[in-house]
VMD Tcl script that builds the backbone (N, CA, C; Angstrom):
set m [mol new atoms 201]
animate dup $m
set s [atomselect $m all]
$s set {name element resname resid chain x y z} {
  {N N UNK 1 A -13.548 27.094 3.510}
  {CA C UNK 1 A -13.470 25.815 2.832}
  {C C UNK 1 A -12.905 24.736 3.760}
  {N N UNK 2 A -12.091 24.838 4.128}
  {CA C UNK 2 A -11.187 24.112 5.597}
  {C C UNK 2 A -12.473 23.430 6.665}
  {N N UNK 3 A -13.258 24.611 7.038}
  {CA C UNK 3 A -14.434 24.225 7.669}
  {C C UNK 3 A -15.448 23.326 7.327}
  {N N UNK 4 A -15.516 23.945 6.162}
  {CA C UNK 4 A -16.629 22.648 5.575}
  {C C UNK 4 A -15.736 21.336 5.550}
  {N N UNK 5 A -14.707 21.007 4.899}
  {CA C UNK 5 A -13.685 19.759 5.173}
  {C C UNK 5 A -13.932 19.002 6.297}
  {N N UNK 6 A -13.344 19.860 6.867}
  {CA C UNK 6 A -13.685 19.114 8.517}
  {C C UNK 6 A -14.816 18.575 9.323}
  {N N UNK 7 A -15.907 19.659 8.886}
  {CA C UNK 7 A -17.487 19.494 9.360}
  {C C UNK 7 A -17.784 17.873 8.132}
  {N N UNK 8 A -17.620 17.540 7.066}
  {CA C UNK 8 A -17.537 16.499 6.189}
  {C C UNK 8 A -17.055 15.130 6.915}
  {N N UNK 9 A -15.377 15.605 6.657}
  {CA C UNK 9 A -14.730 14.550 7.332}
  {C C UNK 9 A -14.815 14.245 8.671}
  {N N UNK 10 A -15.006 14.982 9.707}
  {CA C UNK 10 A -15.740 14.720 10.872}
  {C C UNK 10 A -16.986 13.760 10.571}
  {N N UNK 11 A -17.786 13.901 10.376}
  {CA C UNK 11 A -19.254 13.852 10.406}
  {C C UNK 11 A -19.199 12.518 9.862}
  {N N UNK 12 A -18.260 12.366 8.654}
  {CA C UNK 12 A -18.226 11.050 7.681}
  {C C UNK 12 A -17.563 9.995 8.889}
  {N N UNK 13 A -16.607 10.638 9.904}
  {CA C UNK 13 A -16.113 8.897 10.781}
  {C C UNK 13 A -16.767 9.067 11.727}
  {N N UNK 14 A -17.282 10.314 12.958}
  {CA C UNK 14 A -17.537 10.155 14.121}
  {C C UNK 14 A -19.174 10.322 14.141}
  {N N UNK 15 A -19.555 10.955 13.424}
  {CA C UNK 15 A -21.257 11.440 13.233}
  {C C UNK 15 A -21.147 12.983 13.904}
  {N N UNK 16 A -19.903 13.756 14.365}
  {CA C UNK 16 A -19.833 14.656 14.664}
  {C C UNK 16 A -18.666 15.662 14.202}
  {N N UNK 17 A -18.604 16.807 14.545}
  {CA C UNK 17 A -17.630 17.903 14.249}
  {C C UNK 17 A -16.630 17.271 14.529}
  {N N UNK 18 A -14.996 17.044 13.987}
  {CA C UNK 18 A -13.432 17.076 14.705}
  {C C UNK 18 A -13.190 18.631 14.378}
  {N N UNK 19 A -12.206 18.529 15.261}
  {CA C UNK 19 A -11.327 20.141 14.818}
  {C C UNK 19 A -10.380 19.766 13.381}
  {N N UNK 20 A -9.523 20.226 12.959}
  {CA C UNK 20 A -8.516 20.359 11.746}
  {C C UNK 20 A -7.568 18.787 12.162}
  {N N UNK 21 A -6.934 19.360 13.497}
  {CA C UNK 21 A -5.546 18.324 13.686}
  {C C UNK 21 A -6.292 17.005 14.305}
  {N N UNK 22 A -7.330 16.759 14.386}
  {CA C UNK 22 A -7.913 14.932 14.423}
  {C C UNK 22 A -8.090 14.922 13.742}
  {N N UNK 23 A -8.806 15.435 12.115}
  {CA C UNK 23 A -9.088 15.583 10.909}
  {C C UNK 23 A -7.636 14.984 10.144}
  {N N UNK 24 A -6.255 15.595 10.350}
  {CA C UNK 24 A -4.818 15.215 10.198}
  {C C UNK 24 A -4.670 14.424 10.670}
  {N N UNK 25 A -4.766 13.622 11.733}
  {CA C UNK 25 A -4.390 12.547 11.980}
  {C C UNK 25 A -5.299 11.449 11.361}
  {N N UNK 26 A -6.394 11.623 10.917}
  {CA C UNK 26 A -7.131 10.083 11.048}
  {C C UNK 26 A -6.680 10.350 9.444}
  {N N UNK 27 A -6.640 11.445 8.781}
  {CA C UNK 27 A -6.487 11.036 7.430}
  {C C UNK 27 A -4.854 10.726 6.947}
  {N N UNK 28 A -3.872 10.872 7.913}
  {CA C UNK 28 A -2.606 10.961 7.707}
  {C C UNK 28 A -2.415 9.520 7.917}
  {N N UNK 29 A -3.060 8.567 9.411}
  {CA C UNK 29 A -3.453 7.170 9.565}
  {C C UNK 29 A -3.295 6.610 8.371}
  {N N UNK 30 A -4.371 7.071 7.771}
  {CA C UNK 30 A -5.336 6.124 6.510}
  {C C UNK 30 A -4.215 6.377 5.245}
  {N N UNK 31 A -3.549 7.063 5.095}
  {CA C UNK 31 A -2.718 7.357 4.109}
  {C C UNK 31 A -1.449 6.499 4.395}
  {N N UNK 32 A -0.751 6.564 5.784}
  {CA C UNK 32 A 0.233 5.309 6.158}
  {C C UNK 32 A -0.007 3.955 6.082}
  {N N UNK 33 A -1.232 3.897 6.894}
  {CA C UNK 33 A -1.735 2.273 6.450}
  {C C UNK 33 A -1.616 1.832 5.067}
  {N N UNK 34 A -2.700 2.557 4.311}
  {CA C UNK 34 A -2.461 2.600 2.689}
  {C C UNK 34 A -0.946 1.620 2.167}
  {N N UNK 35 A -0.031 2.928 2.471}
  {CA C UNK 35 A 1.431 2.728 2.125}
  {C C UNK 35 A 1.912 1.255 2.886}
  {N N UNK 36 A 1.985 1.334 3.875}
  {CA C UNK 36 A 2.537 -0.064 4.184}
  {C C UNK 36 A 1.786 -1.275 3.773}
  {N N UNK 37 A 0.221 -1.384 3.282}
  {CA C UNK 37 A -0.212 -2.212 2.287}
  {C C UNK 37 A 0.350 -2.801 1.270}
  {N N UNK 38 A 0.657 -1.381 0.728}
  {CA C UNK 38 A 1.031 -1.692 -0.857}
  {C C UNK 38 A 2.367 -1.484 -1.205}
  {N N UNK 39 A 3.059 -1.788 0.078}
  {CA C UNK 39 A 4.829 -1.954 -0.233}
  {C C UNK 39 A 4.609 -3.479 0.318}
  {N N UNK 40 A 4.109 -3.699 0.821}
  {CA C UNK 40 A 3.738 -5.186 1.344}
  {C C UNK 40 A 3.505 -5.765 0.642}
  {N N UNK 41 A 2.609 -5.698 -0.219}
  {CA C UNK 41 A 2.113 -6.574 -1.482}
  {C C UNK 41 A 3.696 -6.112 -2.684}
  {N N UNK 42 A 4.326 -4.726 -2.913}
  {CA C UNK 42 A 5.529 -5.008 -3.350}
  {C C UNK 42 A 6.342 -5.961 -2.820}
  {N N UNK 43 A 6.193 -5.932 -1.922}
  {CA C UNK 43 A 7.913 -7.027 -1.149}
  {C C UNK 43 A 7.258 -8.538 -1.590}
  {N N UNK 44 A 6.471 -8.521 -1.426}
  {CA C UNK 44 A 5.821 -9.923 -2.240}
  {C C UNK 44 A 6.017 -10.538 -3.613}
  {N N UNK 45 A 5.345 -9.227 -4.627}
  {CA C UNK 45 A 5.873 -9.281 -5.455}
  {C C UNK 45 A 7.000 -9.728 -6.332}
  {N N UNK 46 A 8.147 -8.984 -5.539}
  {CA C UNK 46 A 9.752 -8.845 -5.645}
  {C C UNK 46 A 9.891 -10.519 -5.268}
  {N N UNK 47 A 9.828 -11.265 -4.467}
  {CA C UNK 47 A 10.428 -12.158 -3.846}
  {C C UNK 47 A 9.663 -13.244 -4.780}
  {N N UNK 48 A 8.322 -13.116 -5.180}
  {CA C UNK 48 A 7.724 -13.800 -6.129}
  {C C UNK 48 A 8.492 -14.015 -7.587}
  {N N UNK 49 A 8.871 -12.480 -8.292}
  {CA C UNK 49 A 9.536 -12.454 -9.324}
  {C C UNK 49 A 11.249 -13.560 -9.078}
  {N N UNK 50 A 11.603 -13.330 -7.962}
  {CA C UNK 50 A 12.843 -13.874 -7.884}
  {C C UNK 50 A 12.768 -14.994 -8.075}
  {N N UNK 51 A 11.850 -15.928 -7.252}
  {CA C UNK 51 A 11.815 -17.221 -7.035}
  {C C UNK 51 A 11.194 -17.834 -8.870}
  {N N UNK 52 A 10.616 -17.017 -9.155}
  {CA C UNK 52 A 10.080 -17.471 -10.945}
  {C C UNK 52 A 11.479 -17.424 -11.269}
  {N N UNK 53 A 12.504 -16.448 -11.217}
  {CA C UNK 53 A 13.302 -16.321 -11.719}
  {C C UNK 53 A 14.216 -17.577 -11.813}
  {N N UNK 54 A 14.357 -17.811 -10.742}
  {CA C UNK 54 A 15.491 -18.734 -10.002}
  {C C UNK 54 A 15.300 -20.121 -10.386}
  {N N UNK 55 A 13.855 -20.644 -10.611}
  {CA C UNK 55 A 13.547 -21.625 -10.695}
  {C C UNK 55 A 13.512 -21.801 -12.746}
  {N N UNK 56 A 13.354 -20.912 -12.980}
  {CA C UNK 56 A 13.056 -20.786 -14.469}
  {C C UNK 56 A 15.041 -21.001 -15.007}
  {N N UNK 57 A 15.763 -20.334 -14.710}
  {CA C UNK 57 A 17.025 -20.313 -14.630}
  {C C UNK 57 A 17.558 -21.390 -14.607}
  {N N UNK 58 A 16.998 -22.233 -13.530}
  {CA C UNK 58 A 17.595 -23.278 -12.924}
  {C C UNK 58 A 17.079 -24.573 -14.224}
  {N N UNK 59 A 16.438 -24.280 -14.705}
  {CA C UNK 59 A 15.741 -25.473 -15.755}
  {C C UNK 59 A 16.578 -25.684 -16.890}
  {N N UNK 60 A 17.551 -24.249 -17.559}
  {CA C UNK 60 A 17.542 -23.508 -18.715}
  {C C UNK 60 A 19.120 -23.738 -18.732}
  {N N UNK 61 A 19.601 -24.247 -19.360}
  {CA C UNK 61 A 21.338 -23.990 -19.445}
  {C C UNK 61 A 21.887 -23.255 -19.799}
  {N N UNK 62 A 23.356 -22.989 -20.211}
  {CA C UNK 62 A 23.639 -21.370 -21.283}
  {C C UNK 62 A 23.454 -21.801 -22.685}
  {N N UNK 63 A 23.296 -22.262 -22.818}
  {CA C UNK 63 A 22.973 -22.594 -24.419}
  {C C UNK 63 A 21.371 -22.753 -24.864}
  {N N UNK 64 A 20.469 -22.468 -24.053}
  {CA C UNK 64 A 18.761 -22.224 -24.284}
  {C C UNK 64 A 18.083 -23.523 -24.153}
  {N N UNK 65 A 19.281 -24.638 -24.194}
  {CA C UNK 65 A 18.596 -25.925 -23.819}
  {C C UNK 65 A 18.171 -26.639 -22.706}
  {N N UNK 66 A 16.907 -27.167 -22.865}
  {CA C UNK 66 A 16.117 -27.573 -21.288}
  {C C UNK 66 A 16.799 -28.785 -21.034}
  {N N UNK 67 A 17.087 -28.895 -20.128}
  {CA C UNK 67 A 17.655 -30.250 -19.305}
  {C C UNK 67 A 16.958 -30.611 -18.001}
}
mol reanalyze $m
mol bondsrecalc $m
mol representation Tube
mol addrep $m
C-alpha cells in the first residue's frame, strides 16, 4: 500500500516515481506551509477583533451611553 502511495504521489508532482522520504518531505512542506497560512490569517484576525474592539469601546461610556 505504501508503494502504491508513493508511485501516486510521485507521479501526481514529478510525472515520476519518488522514494517514501521525498514523498515526506514534499507532503510535510505542504502541510507547514498550510499551517503558517492559517495562523497568519489568525494573527489577523485577532488584531482585527481588537481594533473593533477598541474602537467600539472607545464610542460607548460605562453607562451604555454613546457620546
Amino acid at each position: 500500500m505504501i508503494k502504491d502511495l508513493e508511485k501516486i504521489i510521485g507521479e501526481g508532482f514529478f510525472g515520476e516515481k519518488v522514494n517514501f522520504i521525498e514523498m515526506a518531505l514534499i507532503v510535510s512542506f505542504y502541510i507547514m506551509s498550510a499551517y503558517i497560512i492559517f495562523k497568519f490569517y489568525g494573527v489577523v484576525a485577532l488584531i482585527t477583533c481588537y481594533v473593533t474592539n477598541y474602537f467600539t469601546r472607545k464610542k460607548v461610556n460605562n453607562n451604555g451611553d454613546e457620546y
